[in-house]
C-alpha positions in Angstrom: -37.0 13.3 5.5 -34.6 11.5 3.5 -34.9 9.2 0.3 -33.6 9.1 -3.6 -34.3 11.3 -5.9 -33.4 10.6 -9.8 -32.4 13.6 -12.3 -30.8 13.1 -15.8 -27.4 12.3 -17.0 -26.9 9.5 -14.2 -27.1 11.2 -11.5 -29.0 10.4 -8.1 -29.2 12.8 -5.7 -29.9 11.3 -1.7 -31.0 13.4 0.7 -29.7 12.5 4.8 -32.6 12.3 7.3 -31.6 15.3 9.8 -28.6 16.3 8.5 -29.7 18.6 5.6 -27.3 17.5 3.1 -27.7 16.9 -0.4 -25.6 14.1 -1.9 -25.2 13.8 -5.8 -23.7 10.1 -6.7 -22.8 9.9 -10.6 -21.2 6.9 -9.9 -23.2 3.3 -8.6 -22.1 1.1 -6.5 -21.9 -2.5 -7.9 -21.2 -0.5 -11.3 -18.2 -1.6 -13.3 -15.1 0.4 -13.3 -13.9 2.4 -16.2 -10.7 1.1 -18.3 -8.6 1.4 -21.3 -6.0 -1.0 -21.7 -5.6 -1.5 -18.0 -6.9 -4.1 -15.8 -7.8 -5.1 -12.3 -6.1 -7.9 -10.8 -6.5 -7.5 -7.1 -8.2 -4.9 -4.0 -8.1 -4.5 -0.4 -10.6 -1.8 1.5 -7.7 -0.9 3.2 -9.8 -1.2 6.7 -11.8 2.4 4.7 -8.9 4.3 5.5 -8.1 7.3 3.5 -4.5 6.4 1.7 -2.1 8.3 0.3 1.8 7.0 -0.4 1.7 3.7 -1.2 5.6 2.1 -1.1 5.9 -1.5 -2.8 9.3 -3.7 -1.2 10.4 -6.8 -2.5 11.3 -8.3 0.5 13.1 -11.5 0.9 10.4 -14.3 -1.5 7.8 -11.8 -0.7 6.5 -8.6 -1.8 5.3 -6.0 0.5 3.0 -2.9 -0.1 3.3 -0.4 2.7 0.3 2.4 2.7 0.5 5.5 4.3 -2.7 7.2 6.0 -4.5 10.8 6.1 -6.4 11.2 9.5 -9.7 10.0 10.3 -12.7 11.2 8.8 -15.2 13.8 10.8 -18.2 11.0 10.8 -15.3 8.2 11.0 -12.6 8.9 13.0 -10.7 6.0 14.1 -12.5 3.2 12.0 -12.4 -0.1 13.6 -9.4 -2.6 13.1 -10.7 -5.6 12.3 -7.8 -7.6 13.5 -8.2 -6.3 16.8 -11.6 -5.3 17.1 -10.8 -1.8 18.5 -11.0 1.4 16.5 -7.4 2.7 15.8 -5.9 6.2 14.5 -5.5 5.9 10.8 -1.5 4.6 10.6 0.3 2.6 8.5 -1.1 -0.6 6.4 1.0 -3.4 5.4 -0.4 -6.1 3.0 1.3 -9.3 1.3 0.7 -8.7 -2.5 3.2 -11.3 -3.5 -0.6 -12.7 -4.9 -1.5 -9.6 -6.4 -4.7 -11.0 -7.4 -5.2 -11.8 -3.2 -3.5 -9.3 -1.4 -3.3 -10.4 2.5 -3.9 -7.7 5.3 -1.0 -7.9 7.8 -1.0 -5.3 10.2 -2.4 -1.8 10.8 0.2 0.6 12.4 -1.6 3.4 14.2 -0.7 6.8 13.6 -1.4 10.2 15.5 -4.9 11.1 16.5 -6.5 14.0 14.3 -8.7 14.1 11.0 -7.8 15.0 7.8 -4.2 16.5 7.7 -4.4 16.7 11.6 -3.6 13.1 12.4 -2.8 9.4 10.5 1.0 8.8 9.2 0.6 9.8 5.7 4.1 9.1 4.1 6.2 5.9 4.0 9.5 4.7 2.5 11.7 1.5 3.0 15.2 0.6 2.9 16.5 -2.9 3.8 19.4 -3.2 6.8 21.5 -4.7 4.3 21.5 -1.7 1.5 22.2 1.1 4.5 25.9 1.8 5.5 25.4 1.0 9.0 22.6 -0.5 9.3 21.8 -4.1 10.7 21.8 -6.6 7.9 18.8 -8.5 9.1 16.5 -5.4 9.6 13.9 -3.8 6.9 13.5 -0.6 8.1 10.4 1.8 7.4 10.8 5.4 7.7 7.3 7.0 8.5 5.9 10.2 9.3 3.7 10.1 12.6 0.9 13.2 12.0 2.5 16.4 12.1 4.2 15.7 14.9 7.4 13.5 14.3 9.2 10.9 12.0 9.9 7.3 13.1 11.6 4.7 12.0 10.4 0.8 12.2 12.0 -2.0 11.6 9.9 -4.5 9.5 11.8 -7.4 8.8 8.5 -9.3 10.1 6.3 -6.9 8.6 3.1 -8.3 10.8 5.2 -7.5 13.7 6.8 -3.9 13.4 9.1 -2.8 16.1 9.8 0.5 16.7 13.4 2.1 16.3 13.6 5.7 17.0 11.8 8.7 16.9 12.8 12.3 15.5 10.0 14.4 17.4 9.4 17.8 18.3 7.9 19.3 14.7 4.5 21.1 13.3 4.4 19.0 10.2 5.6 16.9 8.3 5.5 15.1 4.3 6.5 13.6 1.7 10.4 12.5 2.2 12.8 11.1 0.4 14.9 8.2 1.6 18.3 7.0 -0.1 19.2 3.4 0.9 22.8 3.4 -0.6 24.0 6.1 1.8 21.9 6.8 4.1 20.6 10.4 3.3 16.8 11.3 3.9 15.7 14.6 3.1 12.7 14.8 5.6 9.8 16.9 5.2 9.4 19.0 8.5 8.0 22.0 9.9 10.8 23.1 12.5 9.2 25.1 15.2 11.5 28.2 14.9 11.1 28.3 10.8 9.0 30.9 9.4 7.1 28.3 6.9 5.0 24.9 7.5 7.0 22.8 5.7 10.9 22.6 4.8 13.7 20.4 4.7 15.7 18.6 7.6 18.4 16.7 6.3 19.6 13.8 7.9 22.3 11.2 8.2 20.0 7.4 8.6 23.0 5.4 8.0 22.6 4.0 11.3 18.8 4.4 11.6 19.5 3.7 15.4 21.1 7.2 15.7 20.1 9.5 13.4 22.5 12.8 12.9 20.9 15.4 11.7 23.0 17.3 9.2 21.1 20.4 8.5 18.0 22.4 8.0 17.5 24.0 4.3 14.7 25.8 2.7 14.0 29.3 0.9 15.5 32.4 1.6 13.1 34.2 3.6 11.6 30.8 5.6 14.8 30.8 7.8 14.5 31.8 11.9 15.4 35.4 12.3 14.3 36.8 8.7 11.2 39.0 7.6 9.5 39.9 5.4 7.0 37.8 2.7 7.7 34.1 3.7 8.3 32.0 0.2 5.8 29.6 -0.8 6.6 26.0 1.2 8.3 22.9 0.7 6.0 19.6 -0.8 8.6 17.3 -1.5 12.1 16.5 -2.6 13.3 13.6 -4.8 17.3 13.3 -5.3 19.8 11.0 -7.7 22.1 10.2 -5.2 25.9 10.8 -5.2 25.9 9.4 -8.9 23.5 12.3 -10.5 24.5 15.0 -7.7 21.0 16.8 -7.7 18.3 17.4 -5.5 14.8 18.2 -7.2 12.4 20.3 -4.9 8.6 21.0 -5.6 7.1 23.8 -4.0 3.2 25.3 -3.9 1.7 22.2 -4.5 -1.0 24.0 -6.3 -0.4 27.6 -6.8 3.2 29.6 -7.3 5.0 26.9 -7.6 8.5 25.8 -9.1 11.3 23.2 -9.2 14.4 23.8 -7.7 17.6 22.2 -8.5 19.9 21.7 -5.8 23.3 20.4 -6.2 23.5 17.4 -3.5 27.1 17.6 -2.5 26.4 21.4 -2.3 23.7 21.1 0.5 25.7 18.1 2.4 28.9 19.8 3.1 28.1 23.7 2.5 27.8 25.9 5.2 25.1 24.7 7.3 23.8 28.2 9.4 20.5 28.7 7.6 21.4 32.2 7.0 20.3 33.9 3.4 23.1 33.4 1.5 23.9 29.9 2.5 20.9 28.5 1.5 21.0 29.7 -1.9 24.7 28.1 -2.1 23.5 24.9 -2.7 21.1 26.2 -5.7 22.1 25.5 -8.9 18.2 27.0 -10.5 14.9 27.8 -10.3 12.1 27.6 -12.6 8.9 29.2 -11.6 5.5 28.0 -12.5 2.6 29.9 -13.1 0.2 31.7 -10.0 -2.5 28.9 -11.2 -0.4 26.2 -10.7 2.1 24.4 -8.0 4.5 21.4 -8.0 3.4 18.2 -5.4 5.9 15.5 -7.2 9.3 16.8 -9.2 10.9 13.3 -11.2 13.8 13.6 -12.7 14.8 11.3 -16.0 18.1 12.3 -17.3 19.7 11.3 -20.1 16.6 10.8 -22.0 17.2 9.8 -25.6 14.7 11.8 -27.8 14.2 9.8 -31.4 13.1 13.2 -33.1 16.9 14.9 -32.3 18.6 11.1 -32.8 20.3 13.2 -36.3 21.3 16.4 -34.9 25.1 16.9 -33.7 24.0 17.8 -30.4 21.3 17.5 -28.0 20.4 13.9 -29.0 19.6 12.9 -25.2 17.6 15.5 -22.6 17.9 15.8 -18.9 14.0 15.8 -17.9 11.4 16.9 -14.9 8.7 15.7 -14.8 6.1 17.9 -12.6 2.8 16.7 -11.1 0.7 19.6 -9.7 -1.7 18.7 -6.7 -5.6 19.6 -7.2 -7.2 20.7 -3.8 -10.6 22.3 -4.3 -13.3 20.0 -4.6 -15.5 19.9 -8.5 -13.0 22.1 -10.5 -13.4 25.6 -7.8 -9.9 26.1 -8.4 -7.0 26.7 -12.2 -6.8 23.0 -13.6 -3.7 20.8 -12.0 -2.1 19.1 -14.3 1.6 17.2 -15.5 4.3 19.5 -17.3 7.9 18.2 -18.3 10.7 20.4 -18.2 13.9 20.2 -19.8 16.8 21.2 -17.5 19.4 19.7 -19.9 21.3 23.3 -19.5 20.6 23.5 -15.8 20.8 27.6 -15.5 18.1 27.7 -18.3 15.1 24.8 -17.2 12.6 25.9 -19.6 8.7 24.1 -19.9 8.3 21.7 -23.3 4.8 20.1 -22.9 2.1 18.7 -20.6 -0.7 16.8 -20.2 -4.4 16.3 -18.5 -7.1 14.5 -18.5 -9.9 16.2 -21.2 -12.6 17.4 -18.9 -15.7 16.5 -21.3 -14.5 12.7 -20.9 -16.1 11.9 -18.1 -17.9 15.1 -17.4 -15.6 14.9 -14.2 -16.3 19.0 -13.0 -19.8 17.4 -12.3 -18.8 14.2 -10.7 -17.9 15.3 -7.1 -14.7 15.6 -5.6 -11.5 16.5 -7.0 -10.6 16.7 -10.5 -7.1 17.3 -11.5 -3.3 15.4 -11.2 -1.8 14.7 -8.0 1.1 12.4 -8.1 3.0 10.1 -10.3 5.1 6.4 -9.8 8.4 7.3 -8.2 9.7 4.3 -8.6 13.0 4.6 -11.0 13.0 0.7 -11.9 13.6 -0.3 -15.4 10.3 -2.1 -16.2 8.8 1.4 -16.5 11.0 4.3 -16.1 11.6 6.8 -19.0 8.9 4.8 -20.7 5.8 4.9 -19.3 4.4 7.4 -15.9 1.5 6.5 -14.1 -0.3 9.8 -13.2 -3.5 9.9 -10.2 -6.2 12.2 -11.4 -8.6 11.9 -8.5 -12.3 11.0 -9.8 -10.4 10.5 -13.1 -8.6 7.5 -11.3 -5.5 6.3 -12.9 -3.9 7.5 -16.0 -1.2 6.0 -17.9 1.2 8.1 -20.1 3.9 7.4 -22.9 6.5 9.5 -22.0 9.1 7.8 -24.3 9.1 11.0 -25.7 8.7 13.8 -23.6 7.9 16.7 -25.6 4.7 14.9 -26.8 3.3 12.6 -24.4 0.8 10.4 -24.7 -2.0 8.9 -22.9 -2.3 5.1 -23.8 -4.6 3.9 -21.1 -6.5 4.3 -17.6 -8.5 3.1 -14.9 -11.0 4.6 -12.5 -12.3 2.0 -9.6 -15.9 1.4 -9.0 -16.9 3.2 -5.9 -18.3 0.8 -3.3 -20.5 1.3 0.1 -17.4 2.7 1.6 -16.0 5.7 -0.5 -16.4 8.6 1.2 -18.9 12.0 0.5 -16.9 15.3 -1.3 -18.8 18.5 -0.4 -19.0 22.0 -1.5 -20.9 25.0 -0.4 -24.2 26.4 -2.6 -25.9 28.9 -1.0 -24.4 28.6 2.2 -25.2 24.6 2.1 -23.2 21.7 1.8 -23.7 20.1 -1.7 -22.3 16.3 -1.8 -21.3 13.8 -4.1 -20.0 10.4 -3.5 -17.0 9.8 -6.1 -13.4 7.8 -6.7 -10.8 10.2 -5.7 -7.3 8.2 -6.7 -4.9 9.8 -4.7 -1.5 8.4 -5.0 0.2 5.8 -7.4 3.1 3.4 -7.7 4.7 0.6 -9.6 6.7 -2.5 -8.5 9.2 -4.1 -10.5 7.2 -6.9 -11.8 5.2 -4.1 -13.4 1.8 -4.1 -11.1 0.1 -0.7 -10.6 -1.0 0.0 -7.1 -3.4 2.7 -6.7 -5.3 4.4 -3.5 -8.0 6.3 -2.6 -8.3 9.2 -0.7 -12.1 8.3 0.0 -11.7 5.5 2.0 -12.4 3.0 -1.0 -9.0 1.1 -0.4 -6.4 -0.2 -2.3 -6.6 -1.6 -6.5 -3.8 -3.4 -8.3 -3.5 -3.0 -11.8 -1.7 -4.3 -15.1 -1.3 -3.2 -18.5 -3.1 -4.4 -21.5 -3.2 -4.7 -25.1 -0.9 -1.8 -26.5 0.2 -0.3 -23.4 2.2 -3.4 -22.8 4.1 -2.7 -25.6 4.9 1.2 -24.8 6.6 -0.6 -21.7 8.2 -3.3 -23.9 6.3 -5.7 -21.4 5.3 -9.2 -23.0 
């Protein structure tokens, strides 16, 4: 049997012939989308393929948005290229959004076989030739992860036309790196075979992204080959200032025991290199832990923030801040809320917590709307149309939320946007009585900014790609005419 069924509050609830599930959809397709002084200037489906990092590069008289891929889907997966007319792994896609308003498919990049977490080539960053020390001035370069199973590195300078560089190979997972162009330094997200933990840090030398030198491995005390014991909870992702700020800032647990550690860069580059006990806690400078409930996906650092409320007082008029982004995983709230907290690491032994934010449930009723409801990432783009202003923050079925955070100790929501779901997003299930329950809902999954001040957003349920601006008062949070 299958057919629609009607109930209050919105809801539809469809039942699949022969498959025995149950799907809820509180959202409609052809139904606008929900905004507050944000609106929609452009989409791409993104072939339906789940997204996650989304890296915008001005490149030459074009801008380029390169999208980073989950795996397949268990009913879906390797959906069909259009371009080619042959279903591909889940990759990388690259899109002309020089237009914003009409974004141009270029190329899909396959990535490694597998579903979910299992496959795809979920992380992506971009450096031009020129910017490296050694690299080859008429090269872009993409740094990608390839599944679990290796990072590569592309040259794009004809983004429809990627050729491949190298490979680093040989691992059990990978992430969310980070990539400096001025020197070189990436700070790759890697599960070496012989650590005791998924995920940790490889750091390498990409100077020459022709011959990468690895430098060293670093994670926890306790993850390293050769110790026991408990293992410490593992790596999600680094972001570092460069030699000018000197600090690495690592988020760990994702979404349970998590913290921030500091790391002094110059520390971890030229320290002993073993990964022995008490070299790896050489490099760190602090830790501050977060609560059992919650973990630490993104870890942004704006230092030097000048706070109007302490603009009087002798001392203490600016603040070194983190901004933290926890990752919700469980599907229609089964899990401690995940949320954004700012820290203030001004005296770097002594990071303490001074606020946070999230999205008021009762809003949008968003426990009942299916699929994940909670922050996962911000912008990590550090350009000056936005930074130490304004933070764009995913919140899954919330979609997109935009937050004043000229002043850190109070910040502010001044606007959102959550996409209309279309014939492609994908089903969120839970178990009831042994059943799979299912709702069809947004789930915005990552976010980033370019420096013309467009908002890209994706979504983890296959419903593609939306480009955003700022309106009404917002604009003026950004100082944006």
């Amino acid at each position: 049997m299958s057919g629609r069924f009607k109930f209050a509050a919105g809801f539809s609830i469809y039942l699949l012939a022969g498959s025995g599930i149950a799907c809820a959809q509180p959202q409609v397709i052809g139904a606008p989308p929900e905004a507050l002084n944000m609106k929609l200037v452009g989409t791409s489906d993104l072939q339906a393929r789940s997204a996650y990092q989304p890296t915008i590069h001005h490149q030459g008289d074009r801008w380029i948005a390169y999208i980073g891929h989950h795996g397949g889907s268990d009913d879906i997966p390797a959906p069909v290229n259009p371009q080619t007319g042959k279903a591909e792994p889940n990759g990388t896609s690259i899109l002309d959004v020089t237009d914003p308003s009409q974004p141009k498919y270029l190329r899909h990049l396959p990535g490694q076989e597998g579903k979910y977490e299992a496959g795809g080539a979920q992380m992506v960053r971009i450096c031009d030739g020129k910017a490296l020390p050694k690299g080859d001035r008429n090269a872009v370069y993409m740094l990608r992860t390839f599944g679990g199973e290796a990072h590569e590195i592309w040259n794009v300078a004809d983004p429809a036309n990627p050729v491949l560089v190298t490979r680093i190979a040989g691992l059990k997972d990978t992430h969310k790196n980070w990539w400096e162009c001025d020197t070189g330094i990436a700070f790759l997200v890697s599960g070496a075979p012989d650590w005791r933990t998924r995920r940790m840090t490889q750091v390498y030398d990409l100077s020459d992204p022709a011959h990468p030198q690895k430098i060293r491995d670093f994670g926890l005390p306790g993850q390293e080959p050769g110790s026991t014991g408990a293992v410490p909870t593992e790596l999600h992702g680094p972001i570092s200032t460069g030699p000018s700020g000197n600090r690495v800032y690592f988020g760990y647990g994702t979404n349970k025991g998590g913290f921030l550690q500091i790391v002094d860069r110059e520390k971890l580059l030229n320290g002993p290199r073993e990964p022995t006990a008490d070299n790896l806690r050489i490099p760190e400078i602090a830790r501050l832990a977060m609560s059992a409930f919650n973990g630490a996906h993104t870890t942004f650092p704006m230092p030097g923030m000048p706070i109007a409320e302490f603009a009087r007082d002798k001392d203490g008029k600016t603040r070194d801040i983190v901004m933290i982004v926890d990752e919700a995983i469980l599907n229609e709230c089964n899990e401690p809320r995940q949320m954004v907290w700012f820290a203030d690491v001004t005296v770097e032994n002594r990071p303490m917590m001074i606020s946070s934010y999230t999205v008021p449930e009762a809003s949008g009723a968003f426990c009942e709307r299916g699929g994940r409801f909670g922050a996962h990432s911000s912008n990590e783009s550090m350009a000056p149309v936005y930074y130490k202003k304004m933070a764009f923050i995913s919140f899954f079925n919330a979609g997109v939320r935009a937050l004043d955070t000229r002043d850190p100790y109070h910040p502010t929501e001044v606007g959102y946007f959550i996409p209309a779901i279309t014939a492609a997003t994908d089903k969120r299930c839970v178990k009831i009585d042994g059943k799979d329950r299912c709702k069809v809902a947004i789930q915005t999954n990552n976010v980033e900014t370019d420096e013309r001040g467009y908002i890209y957003i994706v979504d983890r349920a296959n419903t593609g790609l939306h480009i955003l601006e700022l309106t009404g008062p917002a604009r003026a949070v950004a100082g944006i005419q």
